[in-house]
N, C-alpha and C positions, 0 to 999 in steps of 0.2 A: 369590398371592405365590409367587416361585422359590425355589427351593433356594438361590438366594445372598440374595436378599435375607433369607430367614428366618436365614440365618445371620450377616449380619451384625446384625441386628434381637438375635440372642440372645449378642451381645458374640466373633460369631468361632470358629475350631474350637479357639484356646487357652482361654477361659472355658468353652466346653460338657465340655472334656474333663479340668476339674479343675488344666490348665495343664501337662500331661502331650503330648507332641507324640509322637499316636498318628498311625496311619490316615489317620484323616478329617483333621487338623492337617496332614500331609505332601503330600492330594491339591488340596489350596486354592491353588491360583496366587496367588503374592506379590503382583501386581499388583492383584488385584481386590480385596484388603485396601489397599492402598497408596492407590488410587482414591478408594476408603471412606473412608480418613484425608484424603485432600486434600481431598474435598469439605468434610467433618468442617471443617478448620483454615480454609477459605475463607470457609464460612460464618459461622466466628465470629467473622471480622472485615469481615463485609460490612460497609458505610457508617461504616467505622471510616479513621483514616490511618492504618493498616499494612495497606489491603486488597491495594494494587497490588505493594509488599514482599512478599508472603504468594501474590500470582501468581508475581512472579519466583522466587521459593521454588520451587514447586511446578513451576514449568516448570524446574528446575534437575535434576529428578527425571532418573538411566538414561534409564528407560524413556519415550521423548520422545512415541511415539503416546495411553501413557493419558495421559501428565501434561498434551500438550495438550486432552487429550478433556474431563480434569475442570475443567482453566480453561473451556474452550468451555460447558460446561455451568454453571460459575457464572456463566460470562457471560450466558448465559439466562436465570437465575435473576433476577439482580442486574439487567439492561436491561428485562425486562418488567416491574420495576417499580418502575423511573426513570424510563419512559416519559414520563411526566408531570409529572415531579417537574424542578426547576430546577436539579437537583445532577448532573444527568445527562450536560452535557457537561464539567466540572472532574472526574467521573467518570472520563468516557470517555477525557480528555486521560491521568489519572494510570495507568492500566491499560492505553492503547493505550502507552504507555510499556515498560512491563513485558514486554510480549509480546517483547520484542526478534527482531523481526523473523520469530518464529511465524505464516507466511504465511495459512494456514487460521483461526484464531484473530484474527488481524489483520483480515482478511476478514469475519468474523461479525461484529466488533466497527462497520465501517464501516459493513454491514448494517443491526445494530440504530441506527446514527446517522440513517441513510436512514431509516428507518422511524421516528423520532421527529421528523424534520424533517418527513413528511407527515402526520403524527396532529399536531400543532402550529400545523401552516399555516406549515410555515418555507420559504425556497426549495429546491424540490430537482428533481432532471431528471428527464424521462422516457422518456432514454437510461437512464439509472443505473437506474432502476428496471426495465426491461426487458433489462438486460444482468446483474442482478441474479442469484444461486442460483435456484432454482428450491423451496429452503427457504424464502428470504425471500418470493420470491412469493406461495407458497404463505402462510405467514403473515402478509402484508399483505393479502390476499384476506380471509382468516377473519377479520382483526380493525378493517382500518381502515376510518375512518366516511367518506374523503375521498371524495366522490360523482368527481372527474374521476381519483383513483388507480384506483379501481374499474373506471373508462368503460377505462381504459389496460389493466388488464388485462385486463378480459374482451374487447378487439379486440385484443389483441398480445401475452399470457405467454408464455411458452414452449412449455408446455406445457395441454393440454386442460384436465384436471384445474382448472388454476388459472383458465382462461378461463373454466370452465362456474360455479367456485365464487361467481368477482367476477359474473359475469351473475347468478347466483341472487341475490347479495348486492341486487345494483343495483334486482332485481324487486319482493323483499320490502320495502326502502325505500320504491318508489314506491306499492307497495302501501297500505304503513302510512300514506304521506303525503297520500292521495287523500280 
């Protein structure tokens, strides 16, 4: 555990210092408590209807690089595990909403759709999945079960790394299955 996490774990440099804004209170960049609180406020309305509200919030923040970093990161939180769940595209619909027009963010979010359309058996391309970050690849390698997503990438990712993960993947299946 880092130095920031134990300090946000111990309520911040305003609770450790008695609420006195010494030192240590003065050298803490505003942001990475600000982070801490968006995460904070996103999560406690995840699968709530005030989550997409509570994005726009948070993206409304200055600081435009963390505010979209901690939506992007709730959006990981929150899509891996909607995965499966039927509430995932009225989800997707009320949040891809919110992002107003946060390219990167907006992006993730299509990402995780892609990537629930092939763990489902829904239609999806395999341009799009190959024109895809090289995050997503990378995470539809590690997790999904879809024997012909797998064949896709391990003959055409991007990158090696993702090629060699989906062939390991494809191996040990057949392995299991023999």
């Amino acid at each position: 555990m880092g130095r920031s996490e134990y300090q946000i774990r111990q309520g911040g440099p305003e609770r450790r210092t008695g609420g006195t804004t010494g030192a240590a209170a003065a050298n803490a960049p505003s942001e990475h408590w600000r982070y801490a609180r968006h995460l904070e406020s996103l999560a406690a309305v995840s699968g709530q209807p005030g989550e997409a509200e509570a994005v726009a919030a948070v993206l409304r923040d200055p600081d435009l690089v963390m505010a979209e970093s901690a939506v992007v990161t709730h959006l990981d939180r929150r899509a891996a595990g909607l995965l499966a769940d039927e509430a995932f595209p009225a989800w997707a619909q009320a949040v891809g909403a919110a992002l107003g027009g946060r390219s990167f963010a907006a992006r993730r979010l299509r990402e995780w759709t892609l990537l629930k359309a092939v763990t489902q058996g829904e239609p999806w391309s395999a341009g799009e999945l190959l024109a895809a970050s090289d995050w997503c690849q990378r995470t539809a390698a590690q997790s999904l079960h879809a024997d012909d997503a797998l064949r896709l990438l391990a003959a055409g990712a991007r990158t090696r790394r993702v090629r060699n993960a989906a062939a390991q993947r494809l191996l040990r299946r057949a392995a299991v299955s023999s």
